[in-house]
N, CA, C and O atoms as a GROMACS GRO file, in nm:
protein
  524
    1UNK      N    1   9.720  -1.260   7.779
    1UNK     CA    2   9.651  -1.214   7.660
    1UNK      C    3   9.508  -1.268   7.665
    1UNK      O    4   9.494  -1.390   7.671
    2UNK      N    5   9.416  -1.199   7.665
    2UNK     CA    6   9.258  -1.229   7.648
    2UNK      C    7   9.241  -1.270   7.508
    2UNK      O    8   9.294  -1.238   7.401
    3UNK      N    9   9.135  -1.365   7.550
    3UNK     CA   10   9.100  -1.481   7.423
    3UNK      C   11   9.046  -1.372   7.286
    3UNK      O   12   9.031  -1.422   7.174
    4UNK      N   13   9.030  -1.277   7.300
    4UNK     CA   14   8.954  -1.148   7.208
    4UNK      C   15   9.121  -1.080   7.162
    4UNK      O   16   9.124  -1.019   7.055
    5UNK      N   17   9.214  -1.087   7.219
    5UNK     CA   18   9.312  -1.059   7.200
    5UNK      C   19   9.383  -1.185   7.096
    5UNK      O   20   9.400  -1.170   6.975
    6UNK      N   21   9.414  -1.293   7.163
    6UNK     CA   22   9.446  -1.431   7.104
    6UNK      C   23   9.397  -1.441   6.921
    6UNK      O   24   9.466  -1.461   6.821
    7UNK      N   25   9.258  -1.417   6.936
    7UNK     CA   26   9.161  -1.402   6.818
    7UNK      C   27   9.262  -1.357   6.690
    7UNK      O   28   9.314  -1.404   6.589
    8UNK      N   29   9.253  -1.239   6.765
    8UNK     CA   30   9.273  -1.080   6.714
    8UNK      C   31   9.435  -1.136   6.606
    8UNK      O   32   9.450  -1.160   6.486
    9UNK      N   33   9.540  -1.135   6.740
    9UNK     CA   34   9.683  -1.170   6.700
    9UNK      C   35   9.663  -1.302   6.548
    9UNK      O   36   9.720  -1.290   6.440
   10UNK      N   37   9.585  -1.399   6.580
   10UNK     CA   38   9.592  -1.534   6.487
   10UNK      C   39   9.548  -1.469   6.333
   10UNK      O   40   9.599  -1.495   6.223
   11UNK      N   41   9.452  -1.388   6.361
   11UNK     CA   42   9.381  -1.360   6.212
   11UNK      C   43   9.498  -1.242   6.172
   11UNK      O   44   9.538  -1.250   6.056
   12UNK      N   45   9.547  -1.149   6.243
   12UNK     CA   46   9.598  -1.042   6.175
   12UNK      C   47   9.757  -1.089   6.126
   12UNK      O   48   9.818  -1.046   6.028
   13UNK      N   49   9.806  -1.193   6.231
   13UNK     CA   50   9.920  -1.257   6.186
   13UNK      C   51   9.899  -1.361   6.040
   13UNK      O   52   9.978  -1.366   5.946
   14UNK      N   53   9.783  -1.432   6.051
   14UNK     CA   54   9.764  -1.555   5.907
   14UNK      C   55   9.772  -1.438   5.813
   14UNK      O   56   9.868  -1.463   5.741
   15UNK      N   57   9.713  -1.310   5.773
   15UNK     CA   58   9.706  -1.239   5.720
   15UNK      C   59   9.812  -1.200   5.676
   15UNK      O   60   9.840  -1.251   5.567
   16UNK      N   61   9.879  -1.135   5.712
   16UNK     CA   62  10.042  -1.059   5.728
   16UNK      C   63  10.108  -1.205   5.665
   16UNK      O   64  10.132  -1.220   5.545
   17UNK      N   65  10.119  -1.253   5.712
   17UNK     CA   66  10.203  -1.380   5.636
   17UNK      C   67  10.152  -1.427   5.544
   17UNK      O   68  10.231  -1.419   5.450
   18UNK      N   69  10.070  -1.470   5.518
   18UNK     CA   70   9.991  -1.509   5.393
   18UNK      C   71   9.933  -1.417   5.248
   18UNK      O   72   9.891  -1.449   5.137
   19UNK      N   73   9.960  -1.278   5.327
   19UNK     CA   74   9.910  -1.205   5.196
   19UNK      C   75   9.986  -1.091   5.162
   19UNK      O   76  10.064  -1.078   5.068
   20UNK      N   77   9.939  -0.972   5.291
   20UNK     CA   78  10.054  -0.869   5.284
   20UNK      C   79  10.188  -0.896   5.272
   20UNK      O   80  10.229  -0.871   5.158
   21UNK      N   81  10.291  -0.949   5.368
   21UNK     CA   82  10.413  -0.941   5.386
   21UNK      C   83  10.502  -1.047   5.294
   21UNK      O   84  10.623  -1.061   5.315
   22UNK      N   85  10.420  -1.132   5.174
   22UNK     CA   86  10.474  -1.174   5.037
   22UNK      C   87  10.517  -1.025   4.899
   22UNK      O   88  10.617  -0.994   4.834
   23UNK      N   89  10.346  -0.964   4.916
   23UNK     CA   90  10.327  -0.868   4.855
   23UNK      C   91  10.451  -0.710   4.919
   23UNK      O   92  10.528  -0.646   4.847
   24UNK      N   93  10.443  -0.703   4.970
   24UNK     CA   94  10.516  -0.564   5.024
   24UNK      C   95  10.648  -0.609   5.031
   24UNK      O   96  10.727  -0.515   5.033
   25UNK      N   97  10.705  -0.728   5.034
   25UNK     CA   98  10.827  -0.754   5.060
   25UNK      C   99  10.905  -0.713   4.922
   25UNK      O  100  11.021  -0.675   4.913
   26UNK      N  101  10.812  -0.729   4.820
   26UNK     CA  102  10.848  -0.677   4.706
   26UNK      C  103  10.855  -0.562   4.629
   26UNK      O  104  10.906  -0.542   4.519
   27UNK      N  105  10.792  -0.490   4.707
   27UNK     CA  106  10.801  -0.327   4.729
   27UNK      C  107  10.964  -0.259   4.727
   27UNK      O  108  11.046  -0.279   4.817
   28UNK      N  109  10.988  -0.178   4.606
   28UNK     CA  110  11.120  -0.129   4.632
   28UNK      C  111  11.173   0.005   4.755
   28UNK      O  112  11.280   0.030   4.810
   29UNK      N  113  11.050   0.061   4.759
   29UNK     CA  114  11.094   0.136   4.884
   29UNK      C  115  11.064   0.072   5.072
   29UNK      O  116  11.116   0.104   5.179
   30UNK      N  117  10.944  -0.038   5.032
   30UNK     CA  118  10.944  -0.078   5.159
   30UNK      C  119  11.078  -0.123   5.272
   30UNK      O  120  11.178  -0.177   5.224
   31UNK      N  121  11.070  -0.098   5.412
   31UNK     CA  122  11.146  -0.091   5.456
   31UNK      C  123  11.149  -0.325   5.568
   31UNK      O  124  11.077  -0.384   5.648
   32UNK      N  125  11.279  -0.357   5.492
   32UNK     CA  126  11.268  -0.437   5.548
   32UNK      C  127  11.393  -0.515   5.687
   32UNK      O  128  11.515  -0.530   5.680
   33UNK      N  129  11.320  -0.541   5.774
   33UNK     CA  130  11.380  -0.615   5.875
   33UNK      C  131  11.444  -0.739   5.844
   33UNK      O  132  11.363  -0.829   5.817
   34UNK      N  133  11.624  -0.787   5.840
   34UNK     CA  134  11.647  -0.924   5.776
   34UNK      C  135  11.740  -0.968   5.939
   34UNK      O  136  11.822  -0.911   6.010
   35UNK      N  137  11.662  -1.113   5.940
   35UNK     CA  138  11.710  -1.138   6.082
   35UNK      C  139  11.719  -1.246   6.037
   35UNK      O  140  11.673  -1.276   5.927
   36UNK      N  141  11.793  -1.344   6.133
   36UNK     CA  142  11.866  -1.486   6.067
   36UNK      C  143  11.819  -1.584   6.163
   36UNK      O  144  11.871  -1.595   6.274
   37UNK      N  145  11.685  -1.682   6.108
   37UNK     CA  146  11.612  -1.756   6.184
   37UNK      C  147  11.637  -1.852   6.298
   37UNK      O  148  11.726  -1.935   6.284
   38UNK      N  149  11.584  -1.849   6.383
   38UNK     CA  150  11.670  -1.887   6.524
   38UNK      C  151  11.688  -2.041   6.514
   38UNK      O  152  11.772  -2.088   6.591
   39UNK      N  153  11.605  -2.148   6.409
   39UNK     CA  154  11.624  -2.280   6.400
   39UNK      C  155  11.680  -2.327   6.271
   39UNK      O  156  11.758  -2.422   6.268
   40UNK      N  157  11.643  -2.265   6.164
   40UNK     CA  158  11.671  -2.322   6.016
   40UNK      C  159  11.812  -2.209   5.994
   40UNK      O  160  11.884  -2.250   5.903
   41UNK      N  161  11.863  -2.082   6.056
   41UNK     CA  162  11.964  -2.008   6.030
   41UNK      C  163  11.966  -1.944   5.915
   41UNK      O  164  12.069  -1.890   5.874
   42UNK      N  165  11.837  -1.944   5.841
   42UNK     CA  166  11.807  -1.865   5.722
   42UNK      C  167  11.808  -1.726   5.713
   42UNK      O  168  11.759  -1.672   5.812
   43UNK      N  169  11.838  -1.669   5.648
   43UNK     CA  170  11.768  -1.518   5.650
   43UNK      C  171  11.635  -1.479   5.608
   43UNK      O  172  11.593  -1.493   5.493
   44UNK      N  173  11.568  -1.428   5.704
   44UNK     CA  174  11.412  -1.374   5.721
   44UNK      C  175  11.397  -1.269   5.710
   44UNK      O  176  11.426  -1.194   5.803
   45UNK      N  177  11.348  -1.224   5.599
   45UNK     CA  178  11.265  -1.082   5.570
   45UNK      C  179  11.123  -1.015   5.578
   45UNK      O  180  11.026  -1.046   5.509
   46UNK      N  181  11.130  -0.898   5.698
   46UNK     CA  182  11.014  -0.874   5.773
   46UNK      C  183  10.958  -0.751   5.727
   46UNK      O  184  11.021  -0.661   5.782
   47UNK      N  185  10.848  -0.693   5.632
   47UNK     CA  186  10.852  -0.586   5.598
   47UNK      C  187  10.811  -0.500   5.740
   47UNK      O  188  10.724  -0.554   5.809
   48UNK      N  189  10.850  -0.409   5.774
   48UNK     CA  190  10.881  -0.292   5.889
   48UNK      C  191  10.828  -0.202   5.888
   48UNK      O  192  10.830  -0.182   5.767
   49UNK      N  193  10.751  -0.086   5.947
   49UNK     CA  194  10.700   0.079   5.969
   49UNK      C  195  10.851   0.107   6.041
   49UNK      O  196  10.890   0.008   6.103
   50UNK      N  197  10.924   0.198   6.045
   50UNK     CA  198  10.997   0.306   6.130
   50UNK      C  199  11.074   0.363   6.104
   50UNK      O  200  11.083   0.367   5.982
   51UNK      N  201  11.158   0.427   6.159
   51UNK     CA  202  11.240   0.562   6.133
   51UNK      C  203  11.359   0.605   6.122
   51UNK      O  204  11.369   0.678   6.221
   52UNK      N  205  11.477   0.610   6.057
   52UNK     CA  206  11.637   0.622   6.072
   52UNK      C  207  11.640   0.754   6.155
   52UNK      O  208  11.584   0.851   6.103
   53UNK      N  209  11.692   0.771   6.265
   53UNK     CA  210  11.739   0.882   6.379
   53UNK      C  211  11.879   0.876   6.389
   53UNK      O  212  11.932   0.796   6.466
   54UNK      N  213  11.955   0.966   6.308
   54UNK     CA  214  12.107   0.926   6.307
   54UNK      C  215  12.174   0.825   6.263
   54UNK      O  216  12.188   0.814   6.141
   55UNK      N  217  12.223   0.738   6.340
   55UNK     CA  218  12.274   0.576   6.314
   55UNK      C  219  12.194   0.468   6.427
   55UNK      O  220  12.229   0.367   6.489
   56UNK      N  221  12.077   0.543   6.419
   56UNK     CA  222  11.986   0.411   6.448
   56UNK      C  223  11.831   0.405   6.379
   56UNK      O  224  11.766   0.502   6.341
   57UNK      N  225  11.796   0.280   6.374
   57UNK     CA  226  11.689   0.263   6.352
   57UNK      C  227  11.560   0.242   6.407
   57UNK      O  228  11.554   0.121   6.427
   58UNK      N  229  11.454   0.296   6.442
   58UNK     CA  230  11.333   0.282   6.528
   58UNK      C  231  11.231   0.195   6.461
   58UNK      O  232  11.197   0.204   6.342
   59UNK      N  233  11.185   0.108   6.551
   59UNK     CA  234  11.040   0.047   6.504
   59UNK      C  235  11.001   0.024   6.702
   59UNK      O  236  11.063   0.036   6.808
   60UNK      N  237  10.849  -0.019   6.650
   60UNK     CA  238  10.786  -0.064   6.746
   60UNK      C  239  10.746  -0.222   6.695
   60UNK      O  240  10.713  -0.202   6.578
   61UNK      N  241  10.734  -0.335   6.713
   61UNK     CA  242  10.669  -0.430   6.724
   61UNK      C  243  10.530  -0.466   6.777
   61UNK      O  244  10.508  -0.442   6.896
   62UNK      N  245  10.450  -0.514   6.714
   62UNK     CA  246  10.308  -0.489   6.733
   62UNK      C  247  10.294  -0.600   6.875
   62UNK      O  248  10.253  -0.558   6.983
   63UNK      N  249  10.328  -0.719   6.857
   63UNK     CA  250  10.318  -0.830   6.945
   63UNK      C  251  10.481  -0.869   7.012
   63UNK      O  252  10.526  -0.981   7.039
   64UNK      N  253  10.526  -0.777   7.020
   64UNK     CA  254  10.640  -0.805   7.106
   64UNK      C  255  10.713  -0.952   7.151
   64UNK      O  256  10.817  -0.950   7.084
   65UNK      N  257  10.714  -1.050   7.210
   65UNK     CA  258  10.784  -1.104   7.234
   65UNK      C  259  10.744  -1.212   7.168
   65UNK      O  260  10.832  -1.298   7.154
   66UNK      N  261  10.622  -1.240   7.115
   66UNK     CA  262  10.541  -1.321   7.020
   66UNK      C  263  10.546  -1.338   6.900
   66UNK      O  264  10.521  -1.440   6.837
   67UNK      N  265  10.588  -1.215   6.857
   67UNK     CA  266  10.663  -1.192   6.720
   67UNK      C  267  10.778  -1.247   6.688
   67UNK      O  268  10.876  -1.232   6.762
   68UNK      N  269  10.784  -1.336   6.548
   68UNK     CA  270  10.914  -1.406   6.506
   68UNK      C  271  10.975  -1.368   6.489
   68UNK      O  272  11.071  -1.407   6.556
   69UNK      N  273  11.008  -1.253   6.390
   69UNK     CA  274  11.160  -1.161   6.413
   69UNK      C  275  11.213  -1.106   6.573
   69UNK      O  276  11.328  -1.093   6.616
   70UNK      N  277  11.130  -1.089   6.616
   70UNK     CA  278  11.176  -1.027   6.756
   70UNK      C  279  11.234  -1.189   6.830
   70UNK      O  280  11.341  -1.182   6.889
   71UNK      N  281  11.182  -1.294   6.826
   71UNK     CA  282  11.216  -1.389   6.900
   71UNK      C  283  11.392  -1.471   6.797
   71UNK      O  284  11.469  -1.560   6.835
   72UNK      N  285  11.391  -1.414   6.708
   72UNK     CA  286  11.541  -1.467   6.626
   72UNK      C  287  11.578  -1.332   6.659
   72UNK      O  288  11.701  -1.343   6.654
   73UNK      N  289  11.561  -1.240   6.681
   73UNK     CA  290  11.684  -1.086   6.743
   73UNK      C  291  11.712  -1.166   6.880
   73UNK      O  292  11.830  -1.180   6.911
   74UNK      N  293  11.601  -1.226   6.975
   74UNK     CA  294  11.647  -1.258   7.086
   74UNK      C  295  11.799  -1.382   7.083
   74UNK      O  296  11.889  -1.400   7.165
   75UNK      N  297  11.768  -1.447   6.944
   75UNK     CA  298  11.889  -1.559   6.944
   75UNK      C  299  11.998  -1.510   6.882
   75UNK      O  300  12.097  -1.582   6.882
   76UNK      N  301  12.005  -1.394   6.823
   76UNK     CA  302  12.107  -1.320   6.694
   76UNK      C  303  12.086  -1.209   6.680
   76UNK      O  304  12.029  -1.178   6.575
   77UNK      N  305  12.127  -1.088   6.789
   77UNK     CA  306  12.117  -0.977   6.736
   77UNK      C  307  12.125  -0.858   6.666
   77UNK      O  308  12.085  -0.742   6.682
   78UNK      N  309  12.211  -0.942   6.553
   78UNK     CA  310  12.249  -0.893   6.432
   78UNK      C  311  12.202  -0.908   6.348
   78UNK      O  312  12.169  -1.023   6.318
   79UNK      N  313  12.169  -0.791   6.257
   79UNK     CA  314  12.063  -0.790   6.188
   79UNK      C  315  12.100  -0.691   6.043
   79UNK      O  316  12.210  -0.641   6.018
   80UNK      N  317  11.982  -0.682   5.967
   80UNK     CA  318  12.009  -0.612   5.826
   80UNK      C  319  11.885  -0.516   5.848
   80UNK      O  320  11.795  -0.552   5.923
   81UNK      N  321  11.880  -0.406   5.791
   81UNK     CA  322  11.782  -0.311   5.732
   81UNK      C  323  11.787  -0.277   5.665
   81UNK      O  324  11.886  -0.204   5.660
   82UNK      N  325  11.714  -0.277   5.552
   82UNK     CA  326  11.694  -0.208   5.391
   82UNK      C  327  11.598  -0.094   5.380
   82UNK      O  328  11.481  -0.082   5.343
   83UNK      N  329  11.704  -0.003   5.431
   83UNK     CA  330  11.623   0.162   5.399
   83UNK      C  331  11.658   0.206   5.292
   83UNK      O  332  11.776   0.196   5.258
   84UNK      N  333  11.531   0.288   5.185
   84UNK     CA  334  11.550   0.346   5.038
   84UNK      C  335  11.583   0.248   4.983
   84UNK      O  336  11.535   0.259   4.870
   85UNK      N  337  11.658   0.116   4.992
   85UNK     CA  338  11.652   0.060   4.849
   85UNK      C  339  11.832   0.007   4.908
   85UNK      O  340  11.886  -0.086   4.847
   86UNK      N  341  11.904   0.073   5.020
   86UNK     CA  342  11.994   0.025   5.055
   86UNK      C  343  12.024  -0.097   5.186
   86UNK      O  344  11.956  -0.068   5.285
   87UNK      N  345  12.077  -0.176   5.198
   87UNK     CA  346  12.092  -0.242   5.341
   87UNK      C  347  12.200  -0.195   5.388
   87UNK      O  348  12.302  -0.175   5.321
   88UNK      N  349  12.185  -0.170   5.523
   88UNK     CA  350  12.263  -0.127   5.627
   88UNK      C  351  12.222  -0.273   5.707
   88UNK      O  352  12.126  -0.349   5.699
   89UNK      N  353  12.396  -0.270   5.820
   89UNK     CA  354  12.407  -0.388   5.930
   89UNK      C  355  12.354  -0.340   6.055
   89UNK      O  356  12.317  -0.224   6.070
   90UNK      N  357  12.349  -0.424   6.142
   90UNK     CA  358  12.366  -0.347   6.258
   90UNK      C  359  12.311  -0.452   6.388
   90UNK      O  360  12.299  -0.574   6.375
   91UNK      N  361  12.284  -0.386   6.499
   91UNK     CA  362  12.294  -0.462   6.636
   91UNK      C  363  12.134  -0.394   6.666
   91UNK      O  364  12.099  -0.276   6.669
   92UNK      N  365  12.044  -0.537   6.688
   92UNK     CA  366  11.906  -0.482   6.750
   92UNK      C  367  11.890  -0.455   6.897
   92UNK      O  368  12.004  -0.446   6.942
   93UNK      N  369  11.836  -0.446   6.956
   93UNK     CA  370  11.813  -0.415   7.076
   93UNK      C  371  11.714  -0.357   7.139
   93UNK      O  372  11.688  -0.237   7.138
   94UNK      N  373  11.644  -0.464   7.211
   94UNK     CA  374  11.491  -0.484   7.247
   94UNK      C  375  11.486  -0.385   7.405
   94UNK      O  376  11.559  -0.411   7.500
   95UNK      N  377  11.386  -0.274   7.403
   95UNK     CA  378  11.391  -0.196   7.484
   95UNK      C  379  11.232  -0.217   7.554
   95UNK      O  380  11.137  -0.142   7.529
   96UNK      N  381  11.228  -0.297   7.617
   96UNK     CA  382  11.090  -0.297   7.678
   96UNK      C  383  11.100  -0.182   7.772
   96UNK      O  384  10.988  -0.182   7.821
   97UNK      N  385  11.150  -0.108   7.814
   97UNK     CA  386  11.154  -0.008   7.910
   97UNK      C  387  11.089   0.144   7.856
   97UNK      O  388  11.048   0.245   7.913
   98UNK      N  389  11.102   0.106   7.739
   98UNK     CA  390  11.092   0.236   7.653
   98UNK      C  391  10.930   0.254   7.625
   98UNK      O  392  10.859   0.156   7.599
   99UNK      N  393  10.891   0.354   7.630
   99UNK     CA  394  10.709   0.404   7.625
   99UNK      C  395  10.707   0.352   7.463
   99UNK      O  396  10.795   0.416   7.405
  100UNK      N  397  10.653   0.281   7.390
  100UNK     CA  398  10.619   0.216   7.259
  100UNK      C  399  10.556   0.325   7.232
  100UNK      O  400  10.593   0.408   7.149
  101UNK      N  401  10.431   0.334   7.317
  101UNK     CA  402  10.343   0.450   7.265
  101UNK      C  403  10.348   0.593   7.215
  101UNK      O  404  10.281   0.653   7.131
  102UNK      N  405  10.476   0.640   7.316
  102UNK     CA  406  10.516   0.762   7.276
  102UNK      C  407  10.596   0.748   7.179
  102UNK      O  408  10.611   0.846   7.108
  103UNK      N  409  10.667   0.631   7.149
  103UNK     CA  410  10.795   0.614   7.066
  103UNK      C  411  10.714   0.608   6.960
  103UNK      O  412  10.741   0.708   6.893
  104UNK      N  413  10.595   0.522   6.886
  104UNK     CA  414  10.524   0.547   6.795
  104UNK      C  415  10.497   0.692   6.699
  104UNK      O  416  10.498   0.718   6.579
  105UNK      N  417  10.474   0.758   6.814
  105UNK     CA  418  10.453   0.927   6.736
  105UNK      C  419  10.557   1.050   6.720
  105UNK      O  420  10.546   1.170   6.695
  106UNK      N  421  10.673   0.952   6.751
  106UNK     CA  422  10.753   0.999   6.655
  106UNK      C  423  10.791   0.906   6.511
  106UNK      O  424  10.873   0.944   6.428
  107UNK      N  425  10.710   0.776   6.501
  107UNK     CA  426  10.774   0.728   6.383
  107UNK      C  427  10.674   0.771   6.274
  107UNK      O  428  10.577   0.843   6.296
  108UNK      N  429  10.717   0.702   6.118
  108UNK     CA  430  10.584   0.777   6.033
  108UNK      C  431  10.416   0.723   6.087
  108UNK      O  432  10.398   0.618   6.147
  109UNK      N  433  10.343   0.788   6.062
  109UNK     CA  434  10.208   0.756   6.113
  109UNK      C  435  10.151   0.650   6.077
  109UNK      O  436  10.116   0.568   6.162
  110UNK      N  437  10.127   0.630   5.939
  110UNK     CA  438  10.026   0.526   5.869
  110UNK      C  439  10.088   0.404   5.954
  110UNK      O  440  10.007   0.327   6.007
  111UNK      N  441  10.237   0.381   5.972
  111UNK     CA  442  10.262   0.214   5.987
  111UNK      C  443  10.219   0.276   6.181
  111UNK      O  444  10.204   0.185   6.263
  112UNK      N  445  10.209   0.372   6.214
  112UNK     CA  446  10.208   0.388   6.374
  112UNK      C  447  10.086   0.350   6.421
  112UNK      O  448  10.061   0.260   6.502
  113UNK      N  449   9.997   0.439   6.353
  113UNK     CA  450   9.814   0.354   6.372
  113UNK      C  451   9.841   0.271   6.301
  113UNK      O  452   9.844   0.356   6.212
  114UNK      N  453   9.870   0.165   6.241
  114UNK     CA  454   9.835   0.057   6.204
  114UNK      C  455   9.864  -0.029   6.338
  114UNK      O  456   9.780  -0.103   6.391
  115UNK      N  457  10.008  -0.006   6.388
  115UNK     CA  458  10.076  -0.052   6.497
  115UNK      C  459   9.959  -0.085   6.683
  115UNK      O  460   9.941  -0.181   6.757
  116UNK      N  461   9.906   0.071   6.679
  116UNK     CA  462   9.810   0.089   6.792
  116UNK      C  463   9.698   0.047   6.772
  116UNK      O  464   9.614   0.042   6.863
  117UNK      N  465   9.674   0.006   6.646
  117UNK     CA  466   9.490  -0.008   6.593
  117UNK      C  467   9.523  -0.218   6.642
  117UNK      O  468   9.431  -0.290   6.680
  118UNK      N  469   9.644  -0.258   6.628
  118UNK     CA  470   9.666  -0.367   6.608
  118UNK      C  471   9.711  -0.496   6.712
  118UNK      O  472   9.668  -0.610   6.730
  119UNK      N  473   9.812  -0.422   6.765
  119UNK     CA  474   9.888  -0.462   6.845
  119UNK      C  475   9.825  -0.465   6.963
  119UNK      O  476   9.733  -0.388   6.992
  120UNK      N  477   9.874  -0.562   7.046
  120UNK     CA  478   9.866  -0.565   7.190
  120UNK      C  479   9.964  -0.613   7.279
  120UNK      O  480   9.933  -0.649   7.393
  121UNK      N  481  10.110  -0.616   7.228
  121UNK     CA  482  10.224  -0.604   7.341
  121UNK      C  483  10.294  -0.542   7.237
  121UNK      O  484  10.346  -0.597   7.140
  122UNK      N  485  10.291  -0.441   7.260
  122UNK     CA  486  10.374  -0.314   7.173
  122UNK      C  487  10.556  -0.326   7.261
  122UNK      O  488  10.567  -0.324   7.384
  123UNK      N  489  10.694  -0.340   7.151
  123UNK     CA  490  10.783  -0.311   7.237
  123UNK      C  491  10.871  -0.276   7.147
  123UNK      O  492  10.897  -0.340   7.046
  124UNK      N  493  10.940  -0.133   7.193
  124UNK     CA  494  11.030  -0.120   7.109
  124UNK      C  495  11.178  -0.174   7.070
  124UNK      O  496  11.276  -0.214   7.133
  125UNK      N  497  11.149  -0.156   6.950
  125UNK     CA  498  11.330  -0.231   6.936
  125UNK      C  499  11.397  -0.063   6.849
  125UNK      O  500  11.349   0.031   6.786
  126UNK      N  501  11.537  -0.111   6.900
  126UNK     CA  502  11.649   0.042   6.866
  126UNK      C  503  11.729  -0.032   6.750
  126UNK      O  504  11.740  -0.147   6.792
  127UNK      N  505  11.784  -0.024   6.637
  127UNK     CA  506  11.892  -0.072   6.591
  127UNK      C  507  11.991   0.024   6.561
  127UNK      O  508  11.971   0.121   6.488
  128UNK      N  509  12.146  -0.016   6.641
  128UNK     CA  510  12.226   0.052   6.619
  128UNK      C  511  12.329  -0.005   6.468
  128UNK      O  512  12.404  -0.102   6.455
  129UNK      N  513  12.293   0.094   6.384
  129UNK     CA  514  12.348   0.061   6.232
  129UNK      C  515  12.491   0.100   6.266
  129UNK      O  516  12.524   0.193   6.340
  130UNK      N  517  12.594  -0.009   6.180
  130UNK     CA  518  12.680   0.007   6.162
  130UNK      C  519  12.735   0.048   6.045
  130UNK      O  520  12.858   0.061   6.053
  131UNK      N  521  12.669   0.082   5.898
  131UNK     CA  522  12.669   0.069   5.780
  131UNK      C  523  12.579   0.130   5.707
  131UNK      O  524  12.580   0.116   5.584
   0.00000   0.00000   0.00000
């Protein structure tokens, strides 16, 4: 990661944690990611951009393996999603193989450019809902 990159990730992450992702978490339609913290075993709520496709769920991750929810999916890949206002269970599953980029434009747009305007290790994750 280039130091212009490094920058980039610190300010847009203090941000997101500190301002947005208090605020939106409280959002009744926002869509949130609940993953169960890989040291304290808490449950962590991540507000999310992506898409229900059948019985799974799509997102992209902006910073991929850097990202804290993605690094507690790596210790527990069981997970919650609260789509519309409901939670569904289910099993994550980190697809670095998968084109992020193309996978992006199929999800809704606004969180997709936010995703490409932002990110710099884009990786997708699949969740297969059970619920």
């Amino acid at each position: 990661m280039s130091r212009f990159d490094e920058v980039k990730y610190r300010a847009i992450t203090t941000f997101q944690r500190r301002i947005a992702n208090p605020i939106t978490r409280r959002l009744p339609l926002q869509i949130l990611l609940e993953t169960t913290g890989r040291s304290s075993g808490l449950p962590r709520r991540t507000p999310v951009g992506g898409r229900r496709i059948g019985d799974s769920f799509w997102l992209v991750s902006e910073y991929g393996e850097k990202s804290q929810y993605i690094r507690n999916i790596q210790a527990d890949p069981r997970v919650r999603v609260r789509i519309r206002g409901r939670w569904h269970s289910g099993t994550a599953h980190l697809l670095p193989e998968d084109d992020a980029r193309a996978r992006l434009r199929t999800l809704p747009r606004l969180n997709s450019t936010a995703v490409q305007a932002f990110g710099t290790q884009l990786l997708t994750v699949r969740v297969d809902l059970t619920s």
